[in-house]
C-alpha positions in Angstrom: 0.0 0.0 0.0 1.1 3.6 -0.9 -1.2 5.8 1.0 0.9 8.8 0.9 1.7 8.8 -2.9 -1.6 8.1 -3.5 -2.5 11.2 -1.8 -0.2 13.3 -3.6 -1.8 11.9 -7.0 -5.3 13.0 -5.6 -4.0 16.1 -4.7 -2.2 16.8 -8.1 -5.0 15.9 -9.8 -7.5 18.2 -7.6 -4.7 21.3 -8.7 -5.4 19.6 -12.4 -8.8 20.1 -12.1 -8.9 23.6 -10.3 -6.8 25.2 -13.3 -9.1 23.4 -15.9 -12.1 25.1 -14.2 -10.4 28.3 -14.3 -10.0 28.3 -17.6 -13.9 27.8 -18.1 -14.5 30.7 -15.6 -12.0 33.0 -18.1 -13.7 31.9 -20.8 -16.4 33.4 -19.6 -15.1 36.3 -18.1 -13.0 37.4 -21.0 -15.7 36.2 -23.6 -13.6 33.5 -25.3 -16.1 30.8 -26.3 -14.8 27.5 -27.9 -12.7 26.2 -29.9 -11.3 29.8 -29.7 -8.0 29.8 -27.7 -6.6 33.4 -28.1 -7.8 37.0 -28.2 -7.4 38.0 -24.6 -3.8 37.9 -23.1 -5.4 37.3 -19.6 -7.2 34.3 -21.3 -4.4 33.1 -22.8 -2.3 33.1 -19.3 -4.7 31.0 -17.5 -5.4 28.7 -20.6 -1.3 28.6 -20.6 -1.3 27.3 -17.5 -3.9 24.5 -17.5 -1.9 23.0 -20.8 1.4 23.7 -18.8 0.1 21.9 -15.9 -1.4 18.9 -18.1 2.3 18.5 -19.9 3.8 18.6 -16.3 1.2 16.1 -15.3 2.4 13.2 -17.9 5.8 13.5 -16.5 5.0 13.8 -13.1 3.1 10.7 -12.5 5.1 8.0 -13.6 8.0 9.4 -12.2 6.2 10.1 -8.5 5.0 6.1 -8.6 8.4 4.8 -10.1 10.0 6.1 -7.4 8.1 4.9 -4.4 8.4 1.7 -5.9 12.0 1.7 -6.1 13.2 4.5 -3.8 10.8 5.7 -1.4 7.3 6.5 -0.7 8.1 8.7 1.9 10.6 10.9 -0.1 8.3 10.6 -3.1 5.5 12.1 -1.2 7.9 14.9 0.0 9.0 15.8 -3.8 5.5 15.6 -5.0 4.1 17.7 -2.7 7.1 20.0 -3.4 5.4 19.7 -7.0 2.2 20.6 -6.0 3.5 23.7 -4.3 5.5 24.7 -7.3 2.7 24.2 -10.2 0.0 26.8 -7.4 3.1 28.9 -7.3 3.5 28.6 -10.9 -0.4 29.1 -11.8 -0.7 32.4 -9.2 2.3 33.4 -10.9 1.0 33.3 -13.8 -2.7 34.6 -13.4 -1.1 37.9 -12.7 2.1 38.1 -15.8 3.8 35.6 -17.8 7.1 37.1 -16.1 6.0 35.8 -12.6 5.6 32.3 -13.8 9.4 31.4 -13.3 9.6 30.6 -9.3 6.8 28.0 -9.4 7.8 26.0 -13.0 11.4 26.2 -11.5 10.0 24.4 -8.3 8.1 22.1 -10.0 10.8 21.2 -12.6 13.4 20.5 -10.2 10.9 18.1 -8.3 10.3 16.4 -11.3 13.9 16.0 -12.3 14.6 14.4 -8.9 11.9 12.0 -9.3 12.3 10.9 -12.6 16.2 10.6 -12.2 15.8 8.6 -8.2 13.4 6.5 -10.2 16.1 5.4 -12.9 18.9 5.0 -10.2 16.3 3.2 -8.2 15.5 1.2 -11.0 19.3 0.1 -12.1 20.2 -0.2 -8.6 17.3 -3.1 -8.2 18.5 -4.5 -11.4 22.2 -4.9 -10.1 21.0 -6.7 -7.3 18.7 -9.5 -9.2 20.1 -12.9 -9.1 21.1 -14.6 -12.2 18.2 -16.5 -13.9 
């Protein structure tokens, strides 16, 4: 069982959903009905931000199971909450100016990095240690 990295996928995926309803509200608020995606830069911000977030999402994932599995789920839980924190700091960044952006997608980057390369030393280290078949 993996209660704590299955709590930071919940949670990850509640921040998903939050930004995807944003969007929705700006549509409304800015008067950008579908399939339009531009004519308002503060549209375009918050849109940015939910297809940011979904890209970060496809990395994030794999890399935050891989390495409970073969590191820690303690430590996983600690770097994806670290992502979590980074992709709200990167979203309020970026509601307010594309410049503000950079403190939270650096957060969230560097947590992402460590997972995904833990994971792959996680993974080779396990595959040292097999016994010869």
């Amino acid at each position: 069982m993996f209660p704590w990295t299955s709590l930071v996928t919940v949670l990850a995926l509640i921040v998903y959903f939050v930004v995807t309803i944003n969007v929705g509200r700006a549509r409304a608020k800015y008067k950008i009905m579908p399939p339009e995606t531009t004519g308002n830069p503060d549209f375009e911000r918050v849109l940015r931000v939910q297809q940011n977030t979904l890209e970060q999402l496809i990395l994030f994932l794999p890399a935050l199971w891989l390495f409970s599995f073969y590191v820690s789920p303690i430590w996983a839980s600690a770097l994806g909450t670290t992502w979590i924190i980074g992709r709200i700091a990167y979203a309020w960044g970026y509601y307010q100016a594309a410049e503000k952006r950079g403190i939270g997608f650096g957060i969230s980057s560097l947590s992402s990095i460590a997972l995904i390369l833990g994971s792959l030393i996680g993974i080779i280290l396990y595959l040292i240690k097999l016994p010869d078949i």
